[in-house]
C-alpha positions in Angstrom: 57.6 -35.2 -41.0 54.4 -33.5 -41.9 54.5 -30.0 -43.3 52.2 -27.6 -44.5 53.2 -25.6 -47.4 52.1 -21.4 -48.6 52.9 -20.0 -51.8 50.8 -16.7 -52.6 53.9 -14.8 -53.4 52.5 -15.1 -57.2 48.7 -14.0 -58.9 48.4 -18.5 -58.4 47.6 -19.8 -55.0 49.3 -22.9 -54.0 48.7 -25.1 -50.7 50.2 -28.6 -50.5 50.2 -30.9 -47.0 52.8 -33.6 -46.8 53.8 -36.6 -44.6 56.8 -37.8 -45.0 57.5 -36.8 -48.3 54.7 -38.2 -49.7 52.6 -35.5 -51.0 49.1 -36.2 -49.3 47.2 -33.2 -51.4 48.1 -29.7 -53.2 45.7 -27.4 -54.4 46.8 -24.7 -56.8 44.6 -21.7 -58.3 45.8 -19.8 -61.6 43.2 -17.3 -61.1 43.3 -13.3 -60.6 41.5 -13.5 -57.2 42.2 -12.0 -53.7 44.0 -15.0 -51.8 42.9 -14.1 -48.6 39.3 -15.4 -50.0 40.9 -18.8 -50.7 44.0 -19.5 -48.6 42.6 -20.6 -45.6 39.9 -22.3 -47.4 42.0 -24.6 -49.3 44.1 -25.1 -45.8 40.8 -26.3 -43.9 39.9 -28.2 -47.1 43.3 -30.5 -47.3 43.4 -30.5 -43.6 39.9 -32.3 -43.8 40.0 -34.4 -46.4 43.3 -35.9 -45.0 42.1 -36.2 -41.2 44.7 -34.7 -40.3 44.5 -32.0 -36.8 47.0 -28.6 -36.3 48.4 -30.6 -33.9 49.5 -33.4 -36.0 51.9 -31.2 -38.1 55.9 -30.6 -37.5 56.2 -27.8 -39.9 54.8 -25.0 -41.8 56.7 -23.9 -45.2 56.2 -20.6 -46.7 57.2 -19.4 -50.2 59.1 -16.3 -48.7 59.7 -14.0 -51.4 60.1 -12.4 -53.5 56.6 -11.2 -55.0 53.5 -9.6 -54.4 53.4 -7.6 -51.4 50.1 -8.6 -50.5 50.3 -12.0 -51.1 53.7 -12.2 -49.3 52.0 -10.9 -45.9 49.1 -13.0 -46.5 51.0 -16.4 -46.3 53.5 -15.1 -43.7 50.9 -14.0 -41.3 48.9 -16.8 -41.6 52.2 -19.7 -41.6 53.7 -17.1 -38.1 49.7 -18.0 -36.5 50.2 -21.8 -37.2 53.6 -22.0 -36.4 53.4 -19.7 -33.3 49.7 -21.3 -31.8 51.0 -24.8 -32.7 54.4 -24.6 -31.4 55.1 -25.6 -34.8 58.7 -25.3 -37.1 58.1 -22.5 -39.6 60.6 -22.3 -42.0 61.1 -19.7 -45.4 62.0 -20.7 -48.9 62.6 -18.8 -51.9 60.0 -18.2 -54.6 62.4 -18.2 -56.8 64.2 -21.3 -56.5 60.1 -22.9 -55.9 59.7 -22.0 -59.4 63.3 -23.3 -61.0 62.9 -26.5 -59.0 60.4 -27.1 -61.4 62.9 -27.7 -64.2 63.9 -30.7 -63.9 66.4 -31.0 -66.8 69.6 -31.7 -65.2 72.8 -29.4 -65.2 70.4 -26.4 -66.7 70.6 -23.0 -65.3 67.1 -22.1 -64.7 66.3 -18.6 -64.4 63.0 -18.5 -62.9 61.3 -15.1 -63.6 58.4 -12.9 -61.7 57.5 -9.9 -63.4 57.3 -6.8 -61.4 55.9 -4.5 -64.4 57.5 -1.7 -66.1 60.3 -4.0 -66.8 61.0 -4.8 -64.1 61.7 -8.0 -62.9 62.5 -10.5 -60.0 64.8 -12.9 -61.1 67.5 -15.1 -60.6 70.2 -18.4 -61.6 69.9 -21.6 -60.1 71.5 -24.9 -61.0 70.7 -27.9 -59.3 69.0 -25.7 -56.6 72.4 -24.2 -55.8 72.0 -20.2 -56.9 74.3 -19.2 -59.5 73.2 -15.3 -59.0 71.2 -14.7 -56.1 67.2 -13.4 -56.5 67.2 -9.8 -57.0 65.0 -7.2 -58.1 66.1 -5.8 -61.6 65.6 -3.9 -64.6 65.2 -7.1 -66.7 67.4 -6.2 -69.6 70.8 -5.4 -66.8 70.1 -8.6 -65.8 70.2 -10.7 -69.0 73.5 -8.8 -69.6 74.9 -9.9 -66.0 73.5 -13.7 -67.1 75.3 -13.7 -70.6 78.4 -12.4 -68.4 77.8 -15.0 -65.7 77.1 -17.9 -67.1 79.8 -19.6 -69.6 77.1 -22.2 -71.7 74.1 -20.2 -72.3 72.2 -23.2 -74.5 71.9 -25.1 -71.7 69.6 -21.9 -69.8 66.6 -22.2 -69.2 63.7 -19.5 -68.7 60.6 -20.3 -66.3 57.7 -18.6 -64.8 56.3 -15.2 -65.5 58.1 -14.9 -69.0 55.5 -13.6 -71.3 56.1 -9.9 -71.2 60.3 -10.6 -71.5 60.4 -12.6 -74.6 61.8 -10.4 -77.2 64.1 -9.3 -74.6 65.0 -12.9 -74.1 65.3 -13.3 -78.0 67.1 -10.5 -78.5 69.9 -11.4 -76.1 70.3 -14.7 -77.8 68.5 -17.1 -76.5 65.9 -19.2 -78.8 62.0 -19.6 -78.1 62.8 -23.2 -77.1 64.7 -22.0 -74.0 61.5 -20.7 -72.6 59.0 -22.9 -71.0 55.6 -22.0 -71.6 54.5 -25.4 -70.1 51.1 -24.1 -67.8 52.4 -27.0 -64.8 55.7 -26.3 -64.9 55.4 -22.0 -64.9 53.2 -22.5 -61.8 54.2 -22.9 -58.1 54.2 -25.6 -56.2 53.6 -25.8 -52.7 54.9 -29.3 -53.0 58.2 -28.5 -54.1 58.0 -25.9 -51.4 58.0 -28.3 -49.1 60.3 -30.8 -50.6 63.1 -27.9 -50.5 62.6 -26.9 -47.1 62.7 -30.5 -45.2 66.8 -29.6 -44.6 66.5 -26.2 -43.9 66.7 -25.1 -40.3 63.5 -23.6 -39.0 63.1 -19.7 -38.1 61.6 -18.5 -35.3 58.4 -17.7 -35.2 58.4 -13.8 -34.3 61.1 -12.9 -36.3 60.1 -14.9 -39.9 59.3 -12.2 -42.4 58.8 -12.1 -46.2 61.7 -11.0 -48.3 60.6 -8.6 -50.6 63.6 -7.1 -52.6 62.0 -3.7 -53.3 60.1 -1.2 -51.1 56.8 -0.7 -51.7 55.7 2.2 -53.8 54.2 4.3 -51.2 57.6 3.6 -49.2 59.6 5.2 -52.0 57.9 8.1 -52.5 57.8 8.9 -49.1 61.3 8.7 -48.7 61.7 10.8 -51.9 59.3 13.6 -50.7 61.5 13.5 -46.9 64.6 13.3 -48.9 63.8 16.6 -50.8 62.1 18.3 -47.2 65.3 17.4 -45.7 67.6 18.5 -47.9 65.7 22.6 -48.1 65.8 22.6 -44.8 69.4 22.0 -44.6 69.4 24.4 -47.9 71.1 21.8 -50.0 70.6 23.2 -53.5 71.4 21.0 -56.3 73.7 21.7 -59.2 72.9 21.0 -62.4 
């Protein structure tokens, strides 16, 4: 099977083509920059170098959420065109459990981490790729009390990803430093992996494949807040305080 795997879920870009499990070429940008400059350059690139036609592939693998909103879109837009102008498999695959199948100590419970600012977080449990507690968007600190509730031996947890701004909140729940991997290879994505995970997974269609993202958007929110109040004067609901 060949398979063309999207991850932009994250501020790193990740693009990976395989055949047959063998990984043929990945490409992966840590940088700050606007993936929509760079995704379908690295796409053309690995396509390229590996002579390898649209036509020639079986599947495309996308890093389906959660994340950033933008980069979400970006790589489901561009994995439905493929998938939909190819007559290609598309199939979804949690950023989350892309990032914990990067620990590869076995029997941990890996708790891969995306920070969503004002800490806020999306996070979750796997073990062995199966999910312990499902990927959620969370005030950080709720969840590291459900975790400590959840989970029976916390030495053998594990903390990946975007970890830097949770670290005395990971210390002060009592877990040590040496729980948290700081490791630069294995805190990024892998489209790779991506595609590793999803070679069992049965294939979406096409028109209906959309990001997960957890949370609405900001813009979202506030509208509903602002219709929420409109609607409730109108009714003249008046709150007691």
């Amino acid at each position: 099977m060949k398979i063309l795997a999207l991850d932009s879920s994250s501020k790193a870009l990740s693009v990976a083509l395989v055949s047959d499990e063998q990984i043929l070429g990945e490409i992966t940008l840590n940088l700050k920059k606007n993936h929509s400059t760079t995704l379908l350059a690295a796409i053309d690139f690995l396509m390229a170098q590996s002579e390898m036609k649209s036509k020639d592939l079986d599947r495309i693998v996308v890093a389906q959420g959660p994340g950033s909103y933008t980069g979400l879109r970006l790589a489901a837009t561009v994995g439905k065109t493929l998938a939909y102008t190819c007559a290609k498999e598309i199939v979804g695959v949690s950023s989350l459990l892309a990032l914990a199948s990067r620990v590869k100590t076995e029997h941990a419970f890996v708790i891969p981490v995306m920070d969503a600012r004002r800490g806020n977080a999306y996070a979750a449990v796997y073990q062995n790729a199966q999910v312990i507690i499902e990927d959620q968007h969370c005030v950080f600190s709720d969840f590291l009390a459900k975790v400590t509730q959840k989970v029976s031996a916390l030495d053998q947890v594990v903390f990946t990803g975007e970890t830097e701004n949770f670290t005395s909140q990971i210390r002060a729940a009592g877990f040590l430093d040496t729980q948290i991997l700081t490791d630069s290879l294995a805190i990024l994505p892998s489209a790779y992996e991506i595609a590793q995970l999803a070679i069992l997974l049965k294939p979406e269609e096409a028109h209906g494949f959309a990001p997960h993202y957890l949370k609405k958007v900001e813009a979202e929110e506030r509208w509903l807040e602002t219709h929420e109040e409109a609607e409730n004067a109108a009714s003249g609901y008046v709150q007691r305080i």
